[in-house]
N, C-alpha and C positions, 0 to 999 in steps of 0.2 A: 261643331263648336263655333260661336261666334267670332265676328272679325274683330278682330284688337286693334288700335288705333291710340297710339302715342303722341302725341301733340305737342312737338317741342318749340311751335309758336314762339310762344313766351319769352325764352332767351333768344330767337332768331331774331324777333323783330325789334329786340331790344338792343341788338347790335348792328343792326342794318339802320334803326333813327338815329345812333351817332354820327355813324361815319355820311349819313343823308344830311344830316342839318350839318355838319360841319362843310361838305360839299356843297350843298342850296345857299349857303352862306358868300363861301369864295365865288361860285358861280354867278351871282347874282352882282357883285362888287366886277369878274371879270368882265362880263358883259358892257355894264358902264364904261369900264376904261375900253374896252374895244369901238362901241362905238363913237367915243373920243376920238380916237386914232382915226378912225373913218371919214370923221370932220375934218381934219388936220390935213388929211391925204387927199381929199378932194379941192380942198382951200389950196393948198402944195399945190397940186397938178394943174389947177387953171391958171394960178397965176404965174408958174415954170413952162407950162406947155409940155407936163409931163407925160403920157402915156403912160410909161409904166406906172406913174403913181395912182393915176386914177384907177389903171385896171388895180394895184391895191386897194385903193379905197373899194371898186366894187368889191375884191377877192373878200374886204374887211366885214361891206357892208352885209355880206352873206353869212360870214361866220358869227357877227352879232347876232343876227337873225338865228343861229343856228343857238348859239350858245343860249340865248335868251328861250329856245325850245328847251335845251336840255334842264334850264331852272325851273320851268312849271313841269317838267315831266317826274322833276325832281321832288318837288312839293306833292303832284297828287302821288307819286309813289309812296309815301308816308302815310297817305290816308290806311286806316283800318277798316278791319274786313265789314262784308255786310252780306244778309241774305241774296243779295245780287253778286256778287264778287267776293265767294267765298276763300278763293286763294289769293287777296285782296287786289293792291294794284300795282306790284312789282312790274310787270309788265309795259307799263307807261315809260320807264327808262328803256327796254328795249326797246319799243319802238321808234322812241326820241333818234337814240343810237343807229339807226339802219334809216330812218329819213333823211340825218345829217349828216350818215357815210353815203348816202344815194347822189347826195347834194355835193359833198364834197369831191367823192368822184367825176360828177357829170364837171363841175369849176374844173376840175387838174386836166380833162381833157382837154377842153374850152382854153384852157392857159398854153397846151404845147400847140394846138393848131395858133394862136397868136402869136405865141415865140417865133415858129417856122414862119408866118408873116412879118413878124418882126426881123429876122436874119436877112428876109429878101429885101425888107423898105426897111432900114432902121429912119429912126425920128431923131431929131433933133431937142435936143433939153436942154435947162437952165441946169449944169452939172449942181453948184454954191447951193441952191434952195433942194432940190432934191435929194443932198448930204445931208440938209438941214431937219427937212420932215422924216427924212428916213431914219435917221438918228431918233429922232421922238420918237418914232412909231416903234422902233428896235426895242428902246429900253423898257419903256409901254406891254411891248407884248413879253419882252423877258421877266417883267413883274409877273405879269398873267400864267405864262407857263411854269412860273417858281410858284406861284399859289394853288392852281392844280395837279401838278406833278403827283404826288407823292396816292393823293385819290382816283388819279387816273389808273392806277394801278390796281386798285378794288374794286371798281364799277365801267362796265360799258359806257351809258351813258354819257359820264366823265371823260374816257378816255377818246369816246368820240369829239367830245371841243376840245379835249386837250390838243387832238392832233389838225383843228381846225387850225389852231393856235399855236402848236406850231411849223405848220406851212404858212402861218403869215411871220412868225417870227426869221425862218428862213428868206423865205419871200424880203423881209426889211433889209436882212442883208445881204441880199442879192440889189436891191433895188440902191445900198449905201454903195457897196465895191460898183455899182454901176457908174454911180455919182462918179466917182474919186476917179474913177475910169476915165468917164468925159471929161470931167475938169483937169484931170492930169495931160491923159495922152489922146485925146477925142476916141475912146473906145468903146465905140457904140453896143457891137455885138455878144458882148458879157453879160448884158442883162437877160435876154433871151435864151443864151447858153444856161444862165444861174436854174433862171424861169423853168427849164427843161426836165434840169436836174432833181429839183422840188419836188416839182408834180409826179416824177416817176416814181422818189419815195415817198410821195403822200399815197399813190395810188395802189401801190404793197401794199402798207399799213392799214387803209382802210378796208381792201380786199378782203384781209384778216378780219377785220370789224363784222364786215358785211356776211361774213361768211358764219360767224357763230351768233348774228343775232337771226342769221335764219335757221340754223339749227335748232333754236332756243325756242321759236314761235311757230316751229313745223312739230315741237314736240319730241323732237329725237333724244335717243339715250343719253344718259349724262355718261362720260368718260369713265368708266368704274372698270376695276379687272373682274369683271363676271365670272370666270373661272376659280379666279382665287376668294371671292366670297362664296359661293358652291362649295369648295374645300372644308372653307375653315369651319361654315356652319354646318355642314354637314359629319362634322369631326365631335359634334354638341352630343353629347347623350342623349338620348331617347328621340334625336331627333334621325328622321332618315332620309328625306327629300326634302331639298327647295326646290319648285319650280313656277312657272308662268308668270317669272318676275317683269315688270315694269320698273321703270326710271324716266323720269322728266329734270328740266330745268324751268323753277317762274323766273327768276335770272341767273344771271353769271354764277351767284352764290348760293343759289338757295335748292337743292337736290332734294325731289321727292322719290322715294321706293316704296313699292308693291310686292308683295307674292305670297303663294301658297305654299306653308310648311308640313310637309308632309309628317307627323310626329309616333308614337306608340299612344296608346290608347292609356289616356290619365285621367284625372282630378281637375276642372279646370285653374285651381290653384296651383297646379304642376305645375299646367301648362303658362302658366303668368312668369312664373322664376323661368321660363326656358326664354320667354317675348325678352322679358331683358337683359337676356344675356346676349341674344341675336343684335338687338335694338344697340344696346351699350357697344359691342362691337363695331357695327357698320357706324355707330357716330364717331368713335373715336377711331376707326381706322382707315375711314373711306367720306368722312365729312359730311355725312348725311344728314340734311335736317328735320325729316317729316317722313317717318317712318308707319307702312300700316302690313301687318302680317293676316292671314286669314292660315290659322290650323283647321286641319285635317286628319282622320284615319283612312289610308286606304280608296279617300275617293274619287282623285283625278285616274282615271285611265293611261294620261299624256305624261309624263313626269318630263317631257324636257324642260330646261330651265326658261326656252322662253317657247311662247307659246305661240305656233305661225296660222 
């Protein structure tokens, strides 16, 4: 019997261009105001003699760089499919996502060996102007994180400059309580302590990042109870085995499944009512969006469920 092949494109992709253009959108505006702050923080630091702020500005001028990847990776991920890119180019935000967790890692290293430089030789600053740029730079990146919050929770991509963004919002206010530090009591070594702090939870969080966008482009299983879809589908009348299932991720959201249904010997029009009752099933209870079954009598030798 031929392989069936359900193609629920259509409404996938119709729900991944919302929530992409309304992300390409903020992204593209947060971008702008970061590399603002960037300027602000380097103009700050020379004319303060501030160290910390400048290494802000660089922290900033990286995460612009960073952010401003994840808007074009944004954009061609929108593009639609083509004989070359037949499962189009969702993947472009993955990779966006895992260059600028590689990036932001390698910064939060590079920040705690400075801190521990900085504990040993603290510097000297102008405390009055480094409140003053850090304050800009604070409410600046608190815009930025209240505009992609809520997206970073739906997309890699996203959540990767989210979290660029905010370890520099941390970062501002580390670099403010530094100010108020020195200007108040000459409290130099608070800023480095702060610094410390950040990068270690920046470098959880990303770890995380980095970790399922290589799962995602090595191909691995998507999270499913394998067991309990076996169960259920094999509970289907006339059906008797599922096995040599496959599972992919092209991103975070988007789950393709495979496999061979082992059936009783029908009509292929049986066999079409039984595709979607399977199909219906695994979308509605397991979030699958691109489902392909290949029926069978009898033919595989191997029936385990997955195939080694």
């Amino acid at each position: 019997m031929p392989e069936h092949n359900h193609d629920h494109n259509h409404a996938e992709a119709g729900h991944s261009h919302d929530i992409s253009s309304l992300s390409g959108k903020k992204i593209f505006w947060v971008t702008l105001l970061n590399a603002t702050i960037t300027v602000a923080e380097i103009v700050g630091g020379i004319f303060s003699g501030s160290l910390a702020l400048l290494s802000d500005a660089v922290h900033n001028l990286s995460d612009t760089a960073a952010i401003a990847l994840s808007y074009f990776a944004n954009r061609i991920a929108q593009k639609p499919k083509d004989a070359k890119r037949t499962y189009g180019y969702k993947r472009a935000e993955i990779l966006s996502a895992l260059i600028n967790s590689i990036v932001l890692l390698a910064i939060s290293i590079v920040l705690i060996f400075e801190a521990f430089k900085r504990f040993m030789s603290p510097e000297s600053i102008n405390g009055t102007l480094m409140i003053v740029v850090a304050s800009i730079g604070l409410i600046s990146n608190f815009v930025s994180v209240f505009l992609l919050e809520k997206d970073s929770r739906e997309n890699l991509n996203i959540k990767s400059s989210y979290l660029h963004l905010i370890s520099d919002t941390v970062s501002s206010i580390g670099v403010l309580v530094g100010g108020v530090a020195i200007k108040l009591w000459d409290i130099v070594w608070i800023d480095p302590l702060v610094t410390v702090l950040i990068s270690l939870y920046i470098l959880k969080e990303t770890w995380q990042v980095i970790r399922t966008t290589v799962d995602i482009l090595m191909q691995s299983s998507a999270t499913l109870d394998y067991n309990g879809i076996k169960n259920d589908i094999e509970k289907i009348d006339r059906v008797k085995n599922i096995h040599h299932v496959h599972s992919w991720m092209i991103n975070e959201k988007t789950i393709y499944f495979e496999a061979h249904i082992d059936m009783e010997d029908m009509p292929l029009s049986e066999a079409e009512k039984i595709y979607d009752t399977i199909e219906h099933f695994l979308k509605e209870h397991y979030g699958i969006s691109h489902i392909t079954l290949q029926a069978e009598v009898d033919k595989c030798s191997d029936k385990n469920i997955f195939k080694i």
